[in-house]
Jmol script that loads the backbone (N, CA, C; Angstrom):
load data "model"
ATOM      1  N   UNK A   1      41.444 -29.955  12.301  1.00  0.00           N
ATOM      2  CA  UNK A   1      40.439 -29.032  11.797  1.00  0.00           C
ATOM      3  C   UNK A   1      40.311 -27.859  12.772  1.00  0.00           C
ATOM      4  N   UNK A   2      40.213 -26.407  12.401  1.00  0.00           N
ATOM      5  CA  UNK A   2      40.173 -25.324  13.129  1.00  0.00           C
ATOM      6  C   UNK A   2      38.575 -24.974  13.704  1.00  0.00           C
ATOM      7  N   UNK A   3      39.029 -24.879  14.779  1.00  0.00           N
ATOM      8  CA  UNK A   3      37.230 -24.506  15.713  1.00  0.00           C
ATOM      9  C   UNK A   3      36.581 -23.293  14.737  1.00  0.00           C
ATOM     10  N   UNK A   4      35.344 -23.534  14.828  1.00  0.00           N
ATOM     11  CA  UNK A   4      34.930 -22.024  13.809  1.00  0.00           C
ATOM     12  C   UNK A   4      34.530 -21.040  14.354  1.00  0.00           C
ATOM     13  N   UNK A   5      34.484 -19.771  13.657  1.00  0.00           N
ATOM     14  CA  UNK A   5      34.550 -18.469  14.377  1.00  0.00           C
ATOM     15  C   UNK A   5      33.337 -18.322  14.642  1.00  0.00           C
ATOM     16  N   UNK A   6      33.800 -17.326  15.857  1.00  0.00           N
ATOM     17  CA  UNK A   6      32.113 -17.135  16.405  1.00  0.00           C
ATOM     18  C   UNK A   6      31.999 -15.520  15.641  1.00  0.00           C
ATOM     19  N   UNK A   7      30.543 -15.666  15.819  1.00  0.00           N
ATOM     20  CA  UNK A   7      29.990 -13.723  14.765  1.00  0.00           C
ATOM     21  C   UNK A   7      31.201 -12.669  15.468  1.00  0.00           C
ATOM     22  N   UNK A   8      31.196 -12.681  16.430  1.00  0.00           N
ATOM     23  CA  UNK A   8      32.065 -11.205  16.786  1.00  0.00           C
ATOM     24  C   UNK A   8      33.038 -11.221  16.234  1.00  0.00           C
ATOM     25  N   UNK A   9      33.998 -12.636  15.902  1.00  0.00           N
ATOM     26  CA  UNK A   9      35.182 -12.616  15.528  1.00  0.00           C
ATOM     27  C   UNK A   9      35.557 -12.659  13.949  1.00  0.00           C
ATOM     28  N   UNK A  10      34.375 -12.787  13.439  1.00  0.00           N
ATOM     29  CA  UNK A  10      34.121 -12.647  11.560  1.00  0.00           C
ATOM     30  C   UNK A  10      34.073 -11.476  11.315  1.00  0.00           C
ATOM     31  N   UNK A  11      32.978 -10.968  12.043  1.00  0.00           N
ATOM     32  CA  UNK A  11      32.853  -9.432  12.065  1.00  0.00           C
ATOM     33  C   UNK A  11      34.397  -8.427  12.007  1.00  0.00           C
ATOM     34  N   UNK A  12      34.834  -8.433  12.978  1.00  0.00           N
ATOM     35  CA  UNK A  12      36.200  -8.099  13.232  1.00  0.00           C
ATOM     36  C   UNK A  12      37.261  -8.001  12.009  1.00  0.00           C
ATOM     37  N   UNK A  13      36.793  -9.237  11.566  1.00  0.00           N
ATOM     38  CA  UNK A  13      37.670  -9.608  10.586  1.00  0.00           C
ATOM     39  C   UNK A  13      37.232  -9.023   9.036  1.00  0.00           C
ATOM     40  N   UNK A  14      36.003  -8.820   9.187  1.00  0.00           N
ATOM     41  CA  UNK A  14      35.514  -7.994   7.802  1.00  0.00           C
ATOM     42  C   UNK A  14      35.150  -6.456   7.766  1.00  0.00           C
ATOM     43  N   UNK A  15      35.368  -6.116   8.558  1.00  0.00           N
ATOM     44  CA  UNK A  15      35.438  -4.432   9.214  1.00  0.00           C
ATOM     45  C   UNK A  15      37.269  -4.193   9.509  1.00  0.00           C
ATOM     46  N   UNK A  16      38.083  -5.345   9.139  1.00  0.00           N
ATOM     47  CA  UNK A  16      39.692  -4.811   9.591  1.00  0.00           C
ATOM     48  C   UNK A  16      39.593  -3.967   7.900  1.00  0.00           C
ATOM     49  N   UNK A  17      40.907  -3.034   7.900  1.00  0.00           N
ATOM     50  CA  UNK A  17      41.338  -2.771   6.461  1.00  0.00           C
ATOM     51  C   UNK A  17      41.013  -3.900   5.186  1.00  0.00           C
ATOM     52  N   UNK A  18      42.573  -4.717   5.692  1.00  0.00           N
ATOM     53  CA  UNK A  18      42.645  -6.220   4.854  1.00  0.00           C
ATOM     54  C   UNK A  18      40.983  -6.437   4.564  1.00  0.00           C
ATOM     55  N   UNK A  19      40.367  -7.007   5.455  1.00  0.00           N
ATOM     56  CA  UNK A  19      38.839  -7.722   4.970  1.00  0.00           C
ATOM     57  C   UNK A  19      37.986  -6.499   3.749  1.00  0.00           C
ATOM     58  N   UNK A  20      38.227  -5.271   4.755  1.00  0.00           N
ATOM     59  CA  UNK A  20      37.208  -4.255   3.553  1.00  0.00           C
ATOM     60  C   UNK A  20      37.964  -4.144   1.957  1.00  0.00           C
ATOM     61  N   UNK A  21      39.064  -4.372   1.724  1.00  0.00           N
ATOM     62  CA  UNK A  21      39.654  -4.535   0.734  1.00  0.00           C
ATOM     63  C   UNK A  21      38.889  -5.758  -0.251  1.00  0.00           C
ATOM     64  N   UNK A  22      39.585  -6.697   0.886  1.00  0.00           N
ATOM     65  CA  UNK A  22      39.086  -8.069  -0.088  1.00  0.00           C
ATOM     66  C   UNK A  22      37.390  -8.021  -0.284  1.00  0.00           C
ATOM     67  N   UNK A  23      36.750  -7.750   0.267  1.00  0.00           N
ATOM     68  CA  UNK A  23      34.939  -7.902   0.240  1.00  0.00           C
ATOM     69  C   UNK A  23      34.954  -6.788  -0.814  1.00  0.00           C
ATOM     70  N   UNK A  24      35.848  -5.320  -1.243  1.00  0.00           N
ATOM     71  CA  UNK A  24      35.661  -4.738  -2.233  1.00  0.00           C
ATOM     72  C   UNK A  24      35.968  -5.639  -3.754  1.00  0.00           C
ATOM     73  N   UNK A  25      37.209  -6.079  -3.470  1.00  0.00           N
ATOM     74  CA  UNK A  25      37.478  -6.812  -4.564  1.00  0.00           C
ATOM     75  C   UNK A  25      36.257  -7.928  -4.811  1.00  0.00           C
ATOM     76  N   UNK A  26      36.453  -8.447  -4.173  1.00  0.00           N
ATOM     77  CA  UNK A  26      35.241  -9.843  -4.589  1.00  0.00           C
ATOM     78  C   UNK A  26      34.030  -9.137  -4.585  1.00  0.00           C
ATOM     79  N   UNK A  27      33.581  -8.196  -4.641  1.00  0.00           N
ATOM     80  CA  UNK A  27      32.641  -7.793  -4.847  1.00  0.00           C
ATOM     81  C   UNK A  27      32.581  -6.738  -6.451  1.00  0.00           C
ATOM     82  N   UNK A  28      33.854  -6.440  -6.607  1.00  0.00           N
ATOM     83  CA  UNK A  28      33.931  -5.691  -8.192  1.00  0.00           C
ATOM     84  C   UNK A  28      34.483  -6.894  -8.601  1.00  0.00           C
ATOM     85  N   UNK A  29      34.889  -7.915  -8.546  1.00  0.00           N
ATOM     86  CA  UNK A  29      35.718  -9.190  -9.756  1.00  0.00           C
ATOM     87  C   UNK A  29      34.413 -10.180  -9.762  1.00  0.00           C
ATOM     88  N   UNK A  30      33.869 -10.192  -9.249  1.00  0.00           N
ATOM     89  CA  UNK A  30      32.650 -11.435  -8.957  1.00  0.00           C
ATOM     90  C   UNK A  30      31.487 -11.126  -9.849  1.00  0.00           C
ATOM     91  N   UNK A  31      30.906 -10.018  -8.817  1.00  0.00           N
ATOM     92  CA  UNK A  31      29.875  -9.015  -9.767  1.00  0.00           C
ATOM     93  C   UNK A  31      28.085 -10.726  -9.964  1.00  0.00           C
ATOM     94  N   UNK A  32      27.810 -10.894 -11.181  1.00  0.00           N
ATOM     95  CA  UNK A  32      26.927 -11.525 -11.377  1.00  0.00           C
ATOM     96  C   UNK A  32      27.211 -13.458 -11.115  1.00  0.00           C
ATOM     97  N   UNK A  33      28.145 -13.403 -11.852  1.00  0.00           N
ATOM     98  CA  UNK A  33      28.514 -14.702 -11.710  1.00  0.00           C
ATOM     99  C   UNK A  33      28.735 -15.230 -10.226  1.00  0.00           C
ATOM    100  N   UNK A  34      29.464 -14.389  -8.936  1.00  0.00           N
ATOM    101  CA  UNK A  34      29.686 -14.900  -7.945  1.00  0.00           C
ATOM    102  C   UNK A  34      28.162 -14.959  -7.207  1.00  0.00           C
ATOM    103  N   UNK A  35      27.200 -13.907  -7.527  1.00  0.00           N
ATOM    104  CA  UNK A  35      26.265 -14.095  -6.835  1.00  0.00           C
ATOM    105  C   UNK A  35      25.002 -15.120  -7.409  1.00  0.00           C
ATOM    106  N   UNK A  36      25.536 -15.833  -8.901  1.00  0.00           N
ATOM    107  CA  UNK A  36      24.759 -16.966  -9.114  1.00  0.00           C
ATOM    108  C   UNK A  36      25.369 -18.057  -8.475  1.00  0.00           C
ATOM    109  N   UNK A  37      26.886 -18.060  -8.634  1.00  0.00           N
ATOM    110  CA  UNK A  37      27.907 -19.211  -7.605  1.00  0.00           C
ATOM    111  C   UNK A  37      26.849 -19.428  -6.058  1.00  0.00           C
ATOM    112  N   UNK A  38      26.683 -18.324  -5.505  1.00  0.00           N
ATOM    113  CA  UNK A  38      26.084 -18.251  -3.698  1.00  0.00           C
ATOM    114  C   UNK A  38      24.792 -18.360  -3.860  1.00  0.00           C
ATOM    115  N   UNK A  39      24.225 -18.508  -4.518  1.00  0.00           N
ATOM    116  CA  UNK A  39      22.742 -18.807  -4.666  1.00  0.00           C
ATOM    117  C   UNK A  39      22.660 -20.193  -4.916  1.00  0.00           C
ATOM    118  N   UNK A  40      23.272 -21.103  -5.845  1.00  0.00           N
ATOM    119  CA  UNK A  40      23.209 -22.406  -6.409  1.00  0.00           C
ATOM    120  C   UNK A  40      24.334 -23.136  -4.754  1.00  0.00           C
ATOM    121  N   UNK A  41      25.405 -22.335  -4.523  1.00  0.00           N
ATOM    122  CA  UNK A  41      25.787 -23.218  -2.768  1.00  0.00           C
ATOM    123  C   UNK A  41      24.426 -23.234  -1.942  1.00  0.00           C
ATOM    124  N   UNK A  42      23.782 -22.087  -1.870  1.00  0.00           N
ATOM    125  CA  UNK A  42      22.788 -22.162  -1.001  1.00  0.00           C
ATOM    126  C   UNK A  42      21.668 -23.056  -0.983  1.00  0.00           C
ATOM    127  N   UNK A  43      21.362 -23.707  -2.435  1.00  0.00           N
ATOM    128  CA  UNK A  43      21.240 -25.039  -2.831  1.00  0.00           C
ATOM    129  C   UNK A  43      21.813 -25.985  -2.401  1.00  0.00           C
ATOM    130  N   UNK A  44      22.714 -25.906  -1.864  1.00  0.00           N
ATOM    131  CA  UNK A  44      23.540 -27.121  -2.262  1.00  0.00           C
ATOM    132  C   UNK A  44      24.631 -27.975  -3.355  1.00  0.00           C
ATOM    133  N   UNK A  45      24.724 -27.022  -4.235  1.00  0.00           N
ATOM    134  CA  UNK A  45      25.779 -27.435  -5.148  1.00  0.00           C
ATOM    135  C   UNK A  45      26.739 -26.553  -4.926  1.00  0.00           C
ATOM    136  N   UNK A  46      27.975 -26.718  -4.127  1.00  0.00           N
ATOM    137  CA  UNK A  46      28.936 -25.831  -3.973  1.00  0.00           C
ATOM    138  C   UNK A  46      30.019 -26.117  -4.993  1.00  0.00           C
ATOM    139  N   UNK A  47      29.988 -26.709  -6.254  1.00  0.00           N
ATOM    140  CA  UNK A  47      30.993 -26.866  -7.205  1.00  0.00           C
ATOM    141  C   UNK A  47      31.022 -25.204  -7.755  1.00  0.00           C
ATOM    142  N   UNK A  48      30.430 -24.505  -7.898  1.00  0.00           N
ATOM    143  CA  UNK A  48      30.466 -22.764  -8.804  1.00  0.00           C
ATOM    144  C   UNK A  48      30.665 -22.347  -7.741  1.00  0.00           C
ATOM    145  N   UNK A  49      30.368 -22.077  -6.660  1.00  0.00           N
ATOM    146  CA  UNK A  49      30.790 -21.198  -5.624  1.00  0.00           C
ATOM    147  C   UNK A  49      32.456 -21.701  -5.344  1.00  0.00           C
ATOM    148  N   UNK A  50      33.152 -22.274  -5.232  1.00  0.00           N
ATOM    149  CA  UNK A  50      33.886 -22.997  -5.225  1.00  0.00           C
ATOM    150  C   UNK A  50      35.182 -22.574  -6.620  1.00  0.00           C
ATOM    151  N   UNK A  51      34.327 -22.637  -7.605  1.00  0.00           N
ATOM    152  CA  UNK A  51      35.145 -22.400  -8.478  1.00  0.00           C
ATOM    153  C   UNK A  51      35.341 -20.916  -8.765  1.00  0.00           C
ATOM    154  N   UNK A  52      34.139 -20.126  -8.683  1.00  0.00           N
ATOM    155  CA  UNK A  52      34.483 -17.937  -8.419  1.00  0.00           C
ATOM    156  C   UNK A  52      35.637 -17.809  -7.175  1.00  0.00           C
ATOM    157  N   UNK A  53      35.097 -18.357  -6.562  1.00  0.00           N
ATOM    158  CA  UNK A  53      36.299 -17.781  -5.225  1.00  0.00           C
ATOM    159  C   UNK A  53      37.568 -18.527  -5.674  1.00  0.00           C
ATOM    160  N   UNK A  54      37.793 -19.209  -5.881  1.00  0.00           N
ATOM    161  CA  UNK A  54      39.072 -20.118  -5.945  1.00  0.00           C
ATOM    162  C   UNK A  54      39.627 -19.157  -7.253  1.00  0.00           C
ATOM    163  N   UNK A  55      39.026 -18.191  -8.097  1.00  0.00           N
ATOM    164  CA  UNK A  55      39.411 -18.054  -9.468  1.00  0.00           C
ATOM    165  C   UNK A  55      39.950 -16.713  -8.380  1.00  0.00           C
ATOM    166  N   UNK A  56      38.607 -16.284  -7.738  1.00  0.00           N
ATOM    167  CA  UNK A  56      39.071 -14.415  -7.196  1.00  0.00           C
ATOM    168  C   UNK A  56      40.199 -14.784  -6.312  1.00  0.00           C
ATOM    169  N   UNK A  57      40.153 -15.463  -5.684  1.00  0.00           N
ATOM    170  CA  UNK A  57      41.364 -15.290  -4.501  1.00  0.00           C
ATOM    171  C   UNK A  57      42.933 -15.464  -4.816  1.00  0.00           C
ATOM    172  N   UNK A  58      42.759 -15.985  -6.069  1.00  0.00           N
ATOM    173  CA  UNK A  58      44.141 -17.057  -6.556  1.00  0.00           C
ATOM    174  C   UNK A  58      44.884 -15.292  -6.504  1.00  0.00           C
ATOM    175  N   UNK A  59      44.677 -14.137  -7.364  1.00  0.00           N
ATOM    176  CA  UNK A  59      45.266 -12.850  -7.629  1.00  0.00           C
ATOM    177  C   UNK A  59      46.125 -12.832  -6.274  1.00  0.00           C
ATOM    178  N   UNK A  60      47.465 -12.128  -6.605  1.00  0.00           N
ATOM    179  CA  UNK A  60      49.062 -11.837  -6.077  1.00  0.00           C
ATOM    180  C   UNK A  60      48.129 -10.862  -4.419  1.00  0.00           C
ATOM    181  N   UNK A  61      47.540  -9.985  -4.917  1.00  0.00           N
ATOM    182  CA  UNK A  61      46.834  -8.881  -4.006  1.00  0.00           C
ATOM    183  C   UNK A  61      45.516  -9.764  -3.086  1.00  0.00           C
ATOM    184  N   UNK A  62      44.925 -10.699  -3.440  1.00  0.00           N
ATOM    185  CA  UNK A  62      43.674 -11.280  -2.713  1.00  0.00           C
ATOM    186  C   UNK A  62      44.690 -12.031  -1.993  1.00  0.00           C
ATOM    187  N   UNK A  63      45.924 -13.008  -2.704  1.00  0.00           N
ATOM    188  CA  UNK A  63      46.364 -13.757  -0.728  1.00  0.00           C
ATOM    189  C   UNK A  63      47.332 -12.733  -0.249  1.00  0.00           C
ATOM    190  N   UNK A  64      47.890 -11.859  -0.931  1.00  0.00           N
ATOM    191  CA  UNK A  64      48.568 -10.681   0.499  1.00  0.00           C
ATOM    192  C   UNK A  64      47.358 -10.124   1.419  1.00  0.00           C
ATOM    193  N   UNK A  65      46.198 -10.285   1.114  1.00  0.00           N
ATOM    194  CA  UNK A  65      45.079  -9.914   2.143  1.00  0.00           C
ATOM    195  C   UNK A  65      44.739 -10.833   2.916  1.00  0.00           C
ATOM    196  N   UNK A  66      44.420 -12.155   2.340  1.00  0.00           N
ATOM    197  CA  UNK A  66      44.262 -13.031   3.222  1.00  0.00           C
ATOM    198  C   UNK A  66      45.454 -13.351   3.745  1.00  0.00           C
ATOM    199  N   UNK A  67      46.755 -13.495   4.040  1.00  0.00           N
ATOM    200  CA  UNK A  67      47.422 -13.920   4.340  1.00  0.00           C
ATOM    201  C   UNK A  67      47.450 -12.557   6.328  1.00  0.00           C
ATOM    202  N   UNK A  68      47.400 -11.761   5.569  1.00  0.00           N
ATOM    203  CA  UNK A  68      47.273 -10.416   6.644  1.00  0.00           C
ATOM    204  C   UNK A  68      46.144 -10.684   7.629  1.00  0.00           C
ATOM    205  N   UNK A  69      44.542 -11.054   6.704  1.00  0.00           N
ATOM    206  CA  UNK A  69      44.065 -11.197   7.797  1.00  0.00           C
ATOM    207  C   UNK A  69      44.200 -12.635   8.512  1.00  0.00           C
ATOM    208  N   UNK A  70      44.899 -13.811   7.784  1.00  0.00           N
ATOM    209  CA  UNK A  70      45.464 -14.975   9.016  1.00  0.00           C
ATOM    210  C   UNK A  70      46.476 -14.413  10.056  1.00  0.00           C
ATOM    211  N   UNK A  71      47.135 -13.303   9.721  1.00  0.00           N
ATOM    212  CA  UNK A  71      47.975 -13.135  10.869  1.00  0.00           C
ATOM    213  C   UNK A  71      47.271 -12.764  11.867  1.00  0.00           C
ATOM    214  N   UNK A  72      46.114 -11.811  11.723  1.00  0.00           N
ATOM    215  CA  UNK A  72      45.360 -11.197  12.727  1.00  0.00           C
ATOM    216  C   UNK A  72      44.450 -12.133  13.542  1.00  0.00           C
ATOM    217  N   UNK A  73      44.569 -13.282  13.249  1.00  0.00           N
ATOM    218  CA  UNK A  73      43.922 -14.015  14.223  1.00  0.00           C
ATOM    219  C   UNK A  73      44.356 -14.421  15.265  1.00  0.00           C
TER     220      UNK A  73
END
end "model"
wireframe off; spacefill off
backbone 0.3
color backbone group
């Protein structure tokens, strides 16, 4: 299991290109539904949060971003 990031190093990572991309995308593909998904995790039921991201990220362009920002770590 990977140690988890500390704030400076999330940060970093969502202020690179790659991250401002992807936080644009998931933020125009998500829209209402992802922010009922993060409200009901914040509950405690992470099955909908779970299932928006897994739907947004799957796209050819969301893992060439994530894949970019794993290199940058």
């Amino acid at each position: 299991m990977q140690n988890p990031m500390n704030p400076s190093e999330l940060l970093k990572l969502a202020q690179s290109p790659a991250g401002q991309k992807l936080l644009t995308m998931l933020q125009q593909s998500g829209g209402s539904q992802l922010s009922a998904a993060m409200e009901q995790a914040a509950r405690g039921d992470m099955a909908p949060a779970k299932r928006e991201l897994s739907a947004l990220l799957s796209s050819p362009e969301a893992k060439r971003l994530l894949n970019e920002l794993e290199g940058s770590l």
